[in-house]
N, C-alpha and C positions, 0 to 999 in steps of 0.2 A: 362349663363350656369346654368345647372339645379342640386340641391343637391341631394342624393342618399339617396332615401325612407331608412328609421332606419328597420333595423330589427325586426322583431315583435317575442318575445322570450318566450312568453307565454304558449303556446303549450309545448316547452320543459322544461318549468319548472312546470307547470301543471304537466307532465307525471314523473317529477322527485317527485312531493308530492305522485302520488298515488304509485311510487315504496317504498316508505319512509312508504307510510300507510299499504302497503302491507307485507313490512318488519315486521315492528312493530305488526302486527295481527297474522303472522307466531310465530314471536317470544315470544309470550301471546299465542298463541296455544301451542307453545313448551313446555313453562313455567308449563304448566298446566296439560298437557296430556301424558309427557315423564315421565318415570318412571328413579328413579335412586337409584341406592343399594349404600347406604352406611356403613362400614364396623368398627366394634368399639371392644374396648375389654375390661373387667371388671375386673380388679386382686384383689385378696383377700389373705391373708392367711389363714383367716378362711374359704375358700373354700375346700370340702372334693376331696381329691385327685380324688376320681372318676368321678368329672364335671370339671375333668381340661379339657380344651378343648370343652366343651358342647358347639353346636352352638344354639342359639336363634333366632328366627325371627320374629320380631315386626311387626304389622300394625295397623296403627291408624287413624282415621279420615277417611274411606273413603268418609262419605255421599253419599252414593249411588252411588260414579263413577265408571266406568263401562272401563277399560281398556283392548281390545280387546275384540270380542263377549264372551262374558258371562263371562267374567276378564279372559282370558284365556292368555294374555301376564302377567298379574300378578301372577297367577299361574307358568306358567312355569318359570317364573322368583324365587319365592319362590322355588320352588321344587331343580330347580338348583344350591341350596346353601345347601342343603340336610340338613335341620334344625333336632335337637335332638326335639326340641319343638317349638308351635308357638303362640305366644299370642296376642292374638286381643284388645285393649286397647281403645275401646271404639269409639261411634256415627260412627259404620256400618249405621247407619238411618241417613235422614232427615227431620227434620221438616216440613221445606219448602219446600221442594221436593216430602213430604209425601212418603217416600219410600216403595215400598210393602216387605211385610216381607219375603217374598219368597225369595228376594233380597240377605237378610242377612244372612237367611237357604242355601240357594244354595250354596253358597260363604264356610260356616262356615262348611258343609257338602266337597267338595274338599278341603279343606286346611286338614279337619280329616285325609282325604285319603292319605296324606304326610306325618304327624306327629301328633304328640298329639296337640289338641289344645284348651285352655283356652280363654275366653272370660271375661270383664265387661264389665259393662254398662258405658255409657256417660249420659252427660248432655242431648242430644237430642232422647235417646231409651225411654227416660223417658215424651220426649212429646206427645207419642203414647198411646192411652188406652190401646194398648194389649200387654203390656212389658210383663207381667207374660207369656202369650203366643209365642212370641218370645223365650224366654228363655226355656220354653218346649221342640218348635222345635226344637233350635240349641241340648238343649241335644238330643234330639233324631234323630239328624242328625250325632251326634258322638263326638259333643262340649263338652266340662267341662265348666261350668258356674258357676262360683265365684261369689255368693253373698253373699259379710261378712261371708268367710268362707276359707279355707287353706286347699292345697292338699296335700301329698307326693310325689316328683317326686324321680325317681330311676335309678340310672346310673352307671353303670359296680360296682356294688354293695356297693353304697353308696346312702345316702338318704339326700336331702334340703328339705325346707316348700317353699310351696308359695301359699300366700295370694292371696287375689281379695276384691275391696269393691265396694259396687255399688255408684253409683255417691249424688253426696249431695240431688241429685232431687229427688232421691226417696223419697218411704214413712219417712213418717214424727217419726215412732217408730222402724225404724229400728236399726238393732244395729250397734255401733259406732267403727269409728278406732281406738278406744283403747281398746274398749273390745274386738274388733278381736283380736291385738296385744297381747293382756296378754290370749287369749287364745292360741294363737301361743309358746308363752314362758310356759305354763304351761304344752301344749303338749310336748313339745321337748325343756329343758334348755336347754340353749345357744349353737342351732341349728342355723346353716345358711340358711338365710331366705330372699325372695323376695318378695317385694309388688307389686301389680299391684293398680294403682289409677289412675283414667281419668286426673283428673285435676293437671295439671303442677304449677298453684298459690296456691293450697293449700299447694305446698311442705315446706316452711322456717315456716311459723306457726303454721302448724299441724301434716305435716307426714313426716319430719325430726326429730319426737321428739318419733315418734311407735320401734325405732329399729332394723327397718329392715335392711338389710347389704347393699339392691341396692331396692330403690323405682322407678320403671317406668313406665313415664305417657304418654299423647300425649296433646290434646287440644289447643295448642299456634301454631299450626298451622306454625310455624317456625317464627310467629312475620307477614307472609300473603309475607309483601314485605322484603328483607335481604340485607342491605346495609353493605358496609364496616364497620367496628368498630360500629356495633350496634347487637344485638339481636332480631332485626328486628322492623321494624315500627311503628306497629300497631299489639295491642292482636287484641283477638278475644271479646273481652267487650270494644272496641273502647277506650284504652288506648295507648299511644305514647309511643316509646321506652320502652314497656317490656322488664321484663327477665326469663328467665328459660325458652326459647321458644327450644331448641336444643342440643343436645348434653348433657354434663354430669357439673352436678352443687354439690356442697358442703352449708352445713349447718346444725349447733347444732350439728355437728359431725356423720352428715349422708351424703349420698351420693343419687343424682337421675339421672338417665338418661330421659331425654325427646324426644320421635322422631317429627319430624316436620309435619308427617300424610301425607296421601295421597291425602285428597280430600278437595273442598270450601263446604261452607253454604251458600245457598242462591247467593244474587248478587256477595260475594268475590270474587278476584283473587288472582295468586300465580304473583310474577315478582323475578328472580334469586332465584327462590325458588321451585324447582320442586319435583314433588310427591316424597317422599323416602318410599323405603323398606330397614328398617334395618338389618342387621346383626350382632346379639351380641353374644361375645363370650366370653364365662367364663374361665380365668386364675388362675391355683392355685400358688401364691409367693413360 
């Protein structure tokens, strides 16, 4: 009597990797190209009654992603939380991507048509020969462009400062976060004041120490990958376990918010870390 040929299981476990590979490439699609509004709120008491309630809307990092034809899911996304103001926090461009400027005009031009909006520069606007001309543009597309310099904003009639500096990569003689700083205090003693700064790791040794009431940056990319009890993986200078990559950090008796950005550089990916658009909202105590 004859034994009964084994089953050949191959095929089915074959077609079980490529739904597993399938899975896995949706969910690094997701990761990557989903937007997600996260919702924060900033209390003060030195905030002037008339920004109690001011909404803010952060975007950081895009590098040139592009969500929906001509960002038009990020837009309506933005628009839909009907920002008081909108500040763009740096590397709209990239390097590696060689992003056309048009990119960052286009963009920085509809978000004007929403609400007021403020710009600095990152680390990668600064790897383009024609930063000064980019910043043209965006003003005269309808941007404010803070370079080592402080606006007034104004709401239901009361007035905050806020600063902007341009990223370390600038020129080599520009002027410094303290001398913005003590020109901010010289304008307006002991006015409540926000910094705009790209980079998240210069916060605990340098721009916790300017005085501003709430410094916010982007650059840490949320850490790229976000695991449990960690501040994510990996910077964006290929260091292990950063910090300051998310949300709101304390030091020297300052406070910074950091958003996690919207886009990669180059080969990166995001994993449990998907583009955010912030929402921040000013509480007076």
């Amino acid at each position: 009597m004859s034994r009964p040929r084994p089953v050949r299981r191959r095929p089915r476990r074959l077609l079980k990797f490529l739904i597993f590979c399938a899975l896995c490439a949706a969910f690094v699609w997701w990761s990557n190209h989903s937007l997600q509004t996260e919702r924060f709120t900033f209390s003060s008491p030195r905030l002037p009654a008339g920004f109690d309630g001011c909404v803010i809307v952060q975007l950081s990092d895009l590098h040139g992603a592009q969500f929906g034809e001509g960002n038009q899911a990020l837009l309506d996304q933005v628009r839909s939380h009907r920002p008081d103001y909108i500040f763009l926090t740096g590397d709209l461009q990239d390097r590696y991507r060689q992003t056309p400027r048009s990119y960052s005009v286009s963009l920085g031009q509809a978000l004007a048509e929403i609400a007021p909006t403020y710009f600095i520069t990152g680390n990668h606007e600064w790897a383009f020969r024609d930063v000064r001309e980019l910043k043209w543009d965006l003003e005269e597309a309808g941007v404010t462009v803070l370079s080592n310099e402080y606006a007034t904003l104004s709401r239901n009639g009361d007035s905050i400062l806020l600063a902007g500096i341009d990223d370390p990569n600038g020129f080599a003689d520009q002027k410094t976060p303290e001398a913005l700083a003590e020109e901010v205090r010289a304008a307006s003693p002991g006015a409540f004041w926000l910094l705009l700064a790209h980079r998240n790791n210069y916060f605990e040794r340098e721009y916790s120490r300017l005085g501003a009431d709430l410094v916010i940056s982007g650059h840490g990319h949320g850490g790229l990958v976000r695991l449990p009890f960690t501040d994510g993986l990996v910077s964006v200078e290929r260091r292990l376990f950063p910090s300051y990559t998310a949300g709101f950090y304390h030091a020297n008796g300052s406070e910074l918010f950091v958003s996690r950005g919207l886009g990669n550089s180059g080969p990166t990916f995001r994993l449990f870390n998907r583009p955010e658009v912030v929402v921040l909202t000013l509480e007076r105590q």
